[in-house]
C-alpha positions in Angstrom: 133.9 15.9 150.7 131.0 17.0 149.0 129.0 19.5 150.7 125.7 21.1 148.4 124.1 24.4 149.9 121.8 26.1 147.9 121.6 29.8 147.8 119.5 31.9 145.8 119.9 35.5 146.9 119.0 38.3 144.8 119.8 41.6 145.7 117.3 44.1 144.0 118.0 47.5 145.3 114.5 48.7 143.5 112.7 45.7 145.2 113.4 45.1 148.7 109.8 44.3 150.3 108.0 42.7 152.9 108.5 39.4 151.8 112.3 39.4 151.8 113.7 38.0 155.2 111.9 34.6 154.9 114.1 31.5 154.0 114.3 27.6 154.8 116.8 25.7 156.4 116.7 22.3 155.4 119.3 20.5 157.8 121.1 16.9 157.0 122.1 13.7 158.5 125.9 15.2 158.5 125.0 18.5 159.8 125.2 20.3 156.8 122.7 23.0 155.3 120.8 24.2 152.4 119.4 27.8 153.2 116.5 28.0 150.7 116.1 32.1 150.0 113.1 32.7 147.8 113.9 35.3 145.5 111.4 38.6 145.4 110.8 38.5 141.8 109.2 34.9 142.2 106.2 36.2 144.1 103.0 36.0 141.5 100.7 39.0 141.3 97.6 37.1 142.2 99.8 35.4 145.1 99.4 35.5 149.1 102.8 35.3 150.4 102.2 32.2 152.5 100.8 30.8 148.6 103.9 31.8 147.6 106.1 30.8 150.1 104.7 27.7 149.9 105.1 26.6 146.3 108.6 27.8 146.2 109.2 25.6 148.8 107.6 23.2 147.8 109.3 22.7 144.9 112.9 23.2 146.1 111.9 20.4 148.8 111.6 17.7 145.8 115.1 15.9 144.7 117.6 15.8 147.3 116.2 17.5 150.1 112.8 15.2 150.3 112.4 14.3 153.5 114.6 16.3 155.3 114.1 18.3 158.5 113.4 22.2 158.3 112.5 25.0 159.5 111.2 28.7 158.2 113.3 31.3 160.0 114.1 35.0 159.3 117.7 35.0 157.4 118.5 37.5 160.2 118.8 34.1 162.3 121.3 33.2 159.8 125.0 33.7 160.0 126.1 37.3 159.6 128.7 36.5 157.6 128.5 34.4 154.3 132.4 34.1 153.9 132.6 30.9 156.1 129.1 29.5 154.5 130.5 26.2 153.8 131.1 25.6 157.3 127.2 26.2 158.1 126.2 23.5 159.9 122.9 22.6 161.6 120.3 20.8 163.5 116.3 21.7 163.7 116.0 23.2 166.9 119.3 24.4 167.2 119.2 26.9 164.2 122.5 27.5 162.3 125.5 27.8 163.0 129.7 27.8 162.0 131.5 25.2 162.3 135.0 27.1 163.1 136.9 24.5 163.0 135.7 23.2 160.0 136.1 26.7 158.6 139.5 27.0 159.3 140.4 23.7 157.5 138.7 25.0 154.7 140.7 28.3 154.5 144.0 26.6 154.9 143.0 24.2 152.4 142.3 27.0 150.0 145.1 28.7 151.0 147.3 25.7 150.2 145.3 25.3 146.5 146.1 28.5 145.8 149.8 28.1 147.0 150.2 25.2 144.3 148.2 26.8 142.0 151.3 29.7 141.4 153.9 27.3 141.9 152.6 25.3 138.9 152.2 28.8 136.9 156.0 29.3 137.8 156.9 26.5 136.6 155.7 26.8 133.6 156.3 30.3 132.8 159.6 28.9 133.7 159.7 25.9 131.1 158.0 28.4 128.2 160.7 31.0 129.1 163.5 27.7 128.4 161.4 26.8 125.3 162.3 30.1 123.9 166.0 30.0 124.9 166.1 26.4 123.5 165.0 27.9 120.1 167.1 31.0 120.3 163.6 33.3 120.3 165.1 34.7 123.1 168.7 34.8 125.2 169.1 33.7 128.0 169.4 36.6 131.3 
């Protein structure tokens, strides 16, 4: 399952302006979303921000996401929470949304990875600590 949201947020406590709030939601044919957040620093001196927001855009809209619905929103619309953000889903008119479900198998999926992830470490802390033993480095407990 291959899901491929696009964030770009920067955080610049010096540099939080006017322009920050704006994003793109560019939904697909499976409900999933890119959120397109133009970063402040981007913004060229001799720039409008609606010249700006518009080639940023513009160029993020090439590749994959030609063709796809959108919409401009204030990321306030957005999910306040970005821990379940790859169970965003969407359609245009209907804004975004989580997927709860889908966010729950992804936790318990995780969960389970990371279950199987410190069995295998035991098991091989298990099979050095033998290795040792076998080559009398160590005695055994």
């Amino acid at each position: 399952m291959k899901r491929v949201i696009f964030f770009s947020i920067l955080i610049l406590a010096v540099c939080i302006n006017s322009y920050a709030g704006t994003c793109r939601v560019v939904y697909k044919p499976d409900k999933t979303v890119s959120i397109i957040l133009p970063a402040a620093k981007s913004k060229l001196a001799n720039e409008t921000k609606e010249q700006w927001l518009n080639r940023v855009f513009t160029k993020a809209m090439q590749g994959e996401l030609k063709g796809f619905p959108y919409d401009d929103i204030d990321d306030a619309l957005l999910p306040k929470s970005y821990e379940d953000r790859d169970a965003w889903e969407g359609e245009k008119g209907v804004g975004v949304y989580v997927n709860h479900e889908k966010a729950k198998t992804i936790r318990e999926t995780k969960e389970k990875q990371r279950l199987i992830k410190e069995e295998e470490k035991r098991i091989l802390r298990q099979q050095a600590e033998q290795n040792l033993i076998d080559k009398g480095i160590i005695k055994p407990e």
